[in-house]
C-alpha positions as CSV (number, residue, x, y, z in Angstrom):
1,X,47.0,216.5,104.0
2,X,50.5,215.5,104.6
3,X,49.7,214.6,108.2
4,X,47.1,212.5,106.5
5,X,49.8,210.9,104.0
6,X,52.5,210.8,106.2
7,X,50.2,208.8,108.4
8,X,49.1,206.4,105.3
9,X,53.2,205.7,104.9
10,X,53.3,204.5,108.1
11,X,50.7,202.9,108.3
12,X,52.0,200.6,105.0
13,X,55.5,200.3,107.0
14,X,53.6,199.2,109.8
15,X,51.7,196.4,107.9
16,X,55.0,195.5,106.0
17,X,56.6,195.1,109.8
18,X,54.1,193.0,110.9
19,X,54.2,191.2,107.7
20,X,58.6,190.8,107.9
21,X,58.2,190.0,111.2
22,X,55.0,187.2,110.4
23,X,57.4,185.7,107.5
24,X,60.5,185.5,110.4
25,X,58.7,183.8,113.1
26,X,57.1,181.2,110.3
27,X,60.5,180.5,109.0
28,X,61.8,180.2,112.4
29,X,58.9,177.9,112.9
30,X,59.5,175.8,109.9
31,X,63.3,175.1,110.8
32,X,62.4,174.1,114.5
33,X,60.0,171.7,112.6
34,X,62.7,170.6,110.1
35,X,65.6,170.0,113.1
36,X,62.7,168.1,114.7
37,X,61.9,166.2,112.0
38,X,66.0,165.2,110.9
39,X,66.2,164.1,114.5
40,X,63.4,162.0,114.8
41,X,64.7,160.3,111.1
42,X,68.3,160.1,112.2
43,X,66.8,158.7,115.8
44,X,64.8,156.1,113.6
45,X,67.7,155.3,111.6
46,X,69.7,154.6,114.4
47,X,67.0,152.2,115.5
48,X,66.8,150.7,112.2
49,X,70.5,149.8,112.3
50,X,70.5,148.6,116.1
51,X,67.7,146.2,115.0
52,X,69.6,145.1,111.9
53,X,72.8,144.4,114.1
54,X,71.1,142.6,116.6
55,X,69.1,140.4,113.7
56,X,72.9,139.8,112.3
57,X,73.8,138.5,115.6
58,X,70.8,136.3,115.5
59,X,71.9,134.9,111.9
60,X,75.2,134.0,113.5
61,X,73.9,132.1,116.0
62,X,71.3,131.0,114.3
63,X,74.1,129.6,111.6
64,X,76.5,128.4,113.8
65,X,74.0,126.5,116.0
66,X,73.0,125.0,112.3
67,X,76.3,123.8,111.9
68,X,77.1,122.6,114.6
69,X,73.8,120.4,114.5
70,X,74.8,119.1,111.1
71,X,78.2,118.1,112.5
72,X,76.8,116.5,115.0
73,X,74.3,114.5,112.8
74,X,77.0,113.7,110.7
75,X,78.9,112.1,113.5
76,X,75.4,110.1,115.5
77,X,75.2,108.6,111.8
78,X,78.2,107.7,111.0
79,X,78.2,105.9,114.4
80,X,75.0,104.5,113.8
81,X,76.2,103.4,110.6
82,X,79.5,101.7,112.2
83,X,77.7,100.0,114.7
84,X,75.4,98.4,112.6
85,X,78.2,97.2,110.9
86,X,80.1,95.8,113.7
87,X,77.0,93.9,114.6
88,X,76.4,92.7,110.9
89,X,80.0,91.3,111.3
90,X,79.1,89.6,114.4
91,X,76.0,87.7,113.7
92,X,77.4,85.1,111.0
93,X,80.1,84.0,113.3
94,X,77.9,83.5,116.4
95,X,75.7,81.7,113.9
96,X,78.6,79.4,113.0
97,X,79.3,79.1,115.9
98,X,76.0,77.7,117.6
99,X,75.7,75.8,114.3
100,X,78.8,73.9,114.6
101,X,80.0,73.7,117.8
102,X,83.0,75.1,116.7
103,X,84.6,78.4,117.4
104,X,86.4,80.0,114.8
105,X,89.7,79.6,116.1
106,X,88.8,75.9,116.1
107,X,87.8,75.5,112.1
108,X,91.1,77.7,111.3
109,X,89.4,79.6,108.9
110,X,87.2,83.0,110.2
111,X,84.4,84.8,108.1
112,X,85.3,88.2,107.3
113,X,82.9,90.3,105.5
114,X,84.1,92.9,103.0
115,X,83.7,96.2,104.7
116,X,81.2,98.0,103.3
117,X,81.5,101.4,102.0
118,X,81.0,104.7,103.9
119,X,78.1,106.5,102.7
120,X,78.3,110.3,102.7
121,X,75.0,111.6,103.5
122,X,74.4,114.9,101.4
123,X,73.6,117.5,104.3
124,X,72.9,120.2,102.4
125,X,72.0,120.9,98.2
126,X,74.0,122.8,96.5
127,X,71.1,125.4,95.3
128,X,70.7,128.7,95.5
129,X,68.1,130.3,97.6
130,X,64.6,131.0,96.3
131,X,63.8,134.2,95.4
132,X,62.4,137.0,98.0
133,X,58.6,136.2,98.3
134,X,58.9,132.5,96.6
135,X,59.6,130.9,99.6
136,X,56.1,129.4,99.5
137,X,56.5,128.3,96.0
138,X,60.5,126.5,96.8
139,X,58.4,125.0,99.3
140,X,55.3,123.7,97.8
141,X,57.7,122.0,94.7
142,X,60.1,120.2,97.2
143,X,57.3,119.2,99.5
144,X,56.1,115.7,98.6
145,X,59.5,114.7,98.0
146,X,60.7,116.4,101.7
147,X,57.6,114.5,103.1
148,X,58.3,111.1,101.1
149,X,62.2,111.5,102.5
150,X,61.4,112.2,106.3
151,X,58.6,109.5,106.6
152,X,60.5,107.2,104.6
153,X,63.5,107.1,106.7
154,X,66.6,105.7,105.9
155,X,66.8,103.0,102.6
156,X,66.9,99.4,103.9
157,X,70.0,98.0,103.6
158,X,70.7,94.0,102.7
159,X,71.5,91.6,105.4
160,X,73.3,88.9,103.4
161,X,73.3,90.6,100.2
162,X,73.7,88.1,97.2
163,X,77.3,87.6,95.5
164,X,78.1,90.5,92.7
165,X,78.1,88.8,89.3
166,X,80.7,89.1,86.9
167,X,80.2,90.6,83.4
168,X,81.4,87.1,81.8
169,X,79.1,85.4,84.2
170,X,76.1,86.7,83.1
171,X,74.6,84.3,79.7
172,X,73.8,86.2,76.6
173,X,71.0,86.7,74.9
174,X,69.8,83.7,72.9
175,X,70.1,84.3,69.0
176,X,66.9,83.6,67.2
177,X,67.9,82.8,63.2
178,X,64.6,82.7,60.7
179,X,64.0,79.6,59.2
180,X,64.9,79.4,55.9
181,X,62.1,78.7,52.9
182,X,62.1,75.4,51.3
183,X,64.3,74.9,48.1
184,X,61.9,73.6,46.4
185,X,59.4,77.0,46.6
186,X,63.0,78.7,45.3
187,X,63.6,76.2,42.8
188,X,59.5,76.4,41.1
189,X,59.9,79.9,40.9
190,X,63.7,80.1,39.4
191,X,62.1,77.4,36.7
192,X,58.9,79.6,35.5
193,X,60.9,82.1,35.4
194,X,63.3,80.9,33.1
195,X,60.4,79.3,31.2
196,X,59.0,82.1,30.3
């Protein structure tokens, strides 16, 4: 009988073994998965940030190649702008000129136009940028007056524009004064009353 129970002891230290041993190799086998799992996180986060550099860089370029195109218009306009000028200078003389016969250095007197003002195109609004996912809305209020702006094309501009008028040149209103009643309605109805 003590055979039999020393055998039954054991045989429990033998299952609890096997059991210690069971729970060791599981947790081994959970940590293996946990490393594995941290490295393939801390590989996709390393990812993650490579891709956000490299969309950065993009930005950059993406920015500077933005302003350098604005520049750029800025510049092709303003020459467009001065040109037109010039050659809005130059037409009245040459028609003088073929008019008359006479050059300008002949009459003694030479047209010279007022220069005009620069204009300053506005590049850019100062507004803030929509809100992330109302991109489509921004869009959809600014678009009829985007598409009136780029089909409309630049505002025509006067070729002999008329002379500016003065404040003092301009007539005022005309002043309308009510016609008075007769005297005689006043005077019939000062006497009835006094009559009475």
């Amino acid at each position: 009988m003590d055979n039999q129970r020393g055998l039954l002891l054991n045989w429990n230290c033998f299952y609890q073994d096997k059991s210690m041993d069971e729970i060791i190799r599981q947790s081994l086998f959970l940590t293996m998965e946990l490393e594995d799992a941290k490295l393939k996180a801390q590989e996709e986060l390393k990812n993650k940030d490579e891709q956000i550099s490299q969309l950065k860089e993009l930005l950059e370029t993406a920015i500077l190649e933005r302003n350098e195109a604005q520049e750029n218009f800025q510049k092709l306009f303003l020459e467009k702008q001065h040109s037109e000028n010039s050659k809005m200078e130059d037409e009245p003389t040459r028609v003088i000129e073929s008019n008359n016969g006479f050059s300008s250095s002949d009459c003694g007197e030479s047209i010279v136009s007022s220069p005009k003002p620069q204009v300053s195109v506005p590049i850019m609004v100062d507004r803030e940028l929509p809100e992330k996912g109302k991109l489509l809305e921004a869009v959809m209020k600014a678009g009829p007056l985007l598409q009136t702006l780029l089909l409309a094309g630049p505002l025509p501009q006067w070729r002999h524009p008329p002379p500016p008028l003065e404040i003092y040149q301009i007539p005022p209103p005309p002043v309308v004064i009510p016609s008075q009643l007769p005297l005689s309605v006043h005077q019939d109805s000062l006497i009835d009353n006094v009559a009475e």
